[in-house]
N, C-alpha and C positions, 0 to 999 in steps of 0.2 A: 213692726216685724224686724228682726236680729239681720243684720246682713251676712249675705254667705264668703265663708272665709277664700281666702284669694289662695293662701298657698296651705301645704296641708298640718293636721296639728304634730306637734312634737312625737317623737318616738323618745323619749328621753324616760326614767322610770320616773322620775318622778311629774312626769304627766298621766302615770299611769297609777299615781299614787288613789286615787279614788276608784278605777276601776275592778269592778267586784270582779269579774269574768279575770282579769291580769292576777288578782290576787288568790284566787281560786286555782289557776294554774301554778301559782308560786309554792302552795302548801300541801299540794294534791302528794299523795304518795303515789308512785310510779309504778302499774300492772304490772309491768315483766322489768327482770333486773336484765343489765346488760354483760352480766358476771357471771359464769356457773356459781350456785351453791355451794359452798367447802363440805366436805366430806365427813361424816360425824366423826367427834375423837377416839373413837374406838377402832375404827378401821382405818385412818391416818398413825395411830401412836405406833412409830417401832421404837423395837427394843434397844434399849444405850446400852452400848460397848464398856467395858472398861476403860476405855480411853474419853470417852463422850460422858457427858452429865446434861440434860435432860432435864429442864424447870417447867414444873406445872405448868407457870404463863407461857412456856414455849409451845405446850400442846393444845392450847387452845385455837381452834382454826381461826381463820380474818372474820371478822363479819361484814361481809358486801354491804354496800347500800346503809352500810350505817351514817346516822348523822352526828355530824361533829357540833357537840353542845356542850361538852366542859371546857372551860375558860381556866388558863396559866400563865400569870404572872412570873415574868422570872426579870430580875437584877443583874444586867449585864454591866461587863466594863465597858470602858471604850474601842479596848481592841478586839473583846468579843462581840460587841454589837457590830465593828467590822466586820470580824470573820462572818460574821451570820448576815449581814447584809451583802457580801461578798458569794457568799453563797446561794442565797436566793438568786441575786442577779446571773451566776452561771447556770443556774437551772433557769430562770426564764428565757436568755439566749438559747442554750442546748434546745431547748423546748417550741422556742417561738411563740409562746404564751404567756401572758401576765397573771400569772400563777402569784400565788401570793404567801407569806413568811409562813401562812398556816399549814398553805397545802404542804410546804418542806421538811414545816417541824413534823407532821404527820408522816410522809416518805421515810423520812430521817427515822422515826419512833418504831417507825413497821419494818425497817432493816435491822434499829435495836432489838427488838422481838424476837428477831431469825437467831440470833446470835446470842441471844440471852445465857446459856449455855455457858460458852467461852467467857463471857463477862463477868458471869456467877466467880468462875472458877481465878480466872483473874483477880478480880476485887478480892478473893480471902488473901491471895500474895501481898496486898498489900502490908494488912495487921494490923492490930489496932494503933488509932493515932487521936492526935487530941485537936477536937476542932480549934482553930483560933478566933480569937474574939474578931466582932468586925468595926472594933474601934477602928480612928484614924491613926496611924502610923504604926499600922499591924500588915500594911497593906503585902510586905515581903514575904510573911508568915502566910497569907491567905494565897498566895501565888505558887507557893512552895506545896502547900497544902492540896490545892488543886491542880496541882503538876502532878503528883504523885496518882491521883485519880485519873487525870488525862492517859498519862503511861499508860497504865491500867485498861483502860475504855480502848485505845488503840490496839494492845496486844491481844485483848480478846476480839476485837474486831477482825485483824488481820488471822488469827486460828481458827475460826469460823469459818465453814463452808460455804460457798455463793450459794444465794438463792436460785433455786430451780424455777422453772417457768409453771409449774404447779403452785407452789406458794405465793406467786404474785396475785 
């Protein structure tokens, strides 16, 4: 006969890795969202001003409760993997939660959306330019290159409207 355990078994997930009932709750889709509904785009879309532009993907509502399953690769430098690790870290302090690079680049993407608009309109000030190679000792060209985008991505961010508490 097995003797009986003295203290109790792990809470850890992976003691939890065989349990069908734990993994049943993992996969379950949730009755009720904890979100309103977004409002169809017909009855959300106003009309843009002469002053404003208006991009298709700006009109599309959020989808609550969606799940995050596309996976992106992206090739940072060193200072930009700074800045981006610099950045998660202020948002998990602000936060008090170990929120993690996905949840940011997600926040971060769903601000880009708001603002799509201004960005649109920005990016044409650029004009055309000519990618540079990502050989080694191009690295000033590729900085240069991506500064002019940067500008760009700032000054439509800052012409953009705050988010209302509707759009959240």
């Amino acid at each position: 006969m097995p003797k009986q355990r003295r203290e109790p078994p792990p809470s850890s997930s992976l003691a939890h890795l065989f349990d069908m009932g734990a993994a049943a709750r993992a996969v379950a889709i949730p009755a009720a969202t904890t979100h309103p509904l977004p409002e169809p785009v017909a009855e959300r879309r106003a009309e843009p001003t002469s002053l404003q532009h208006r991009s298709p993907v700006a009109d599309v509502p959020p989808a609550w409760g969606e799940q995050p399953n596309v996976k992106r690769e992206f090739v940072l430098t060193a200072s930009t993997n700074e800045a981006f690790e610099r950045l998660v870290e202020q948002y998990r302090r602000a936060t008090g939660t170990r929120l993690t690079a996905s949840h940011v680049a997600r926040a971060i993407f769903k601000g880009v959306s708001h603002c799509m608009g201004q960005l649109e309109r920005h990016a044409r000030r650029i004009g055309p330019l000519k990618l540079p190679p990502n050989a080694r000792g191009r690295e000033g060209e590729r900085e240069r290159f991506e500064a002019r985008i940067a500008d760009a991505f700032v000054e439509g961010i800052r012409a953009s409207a705050a988010m209302d508490d509707e759009e959240v």
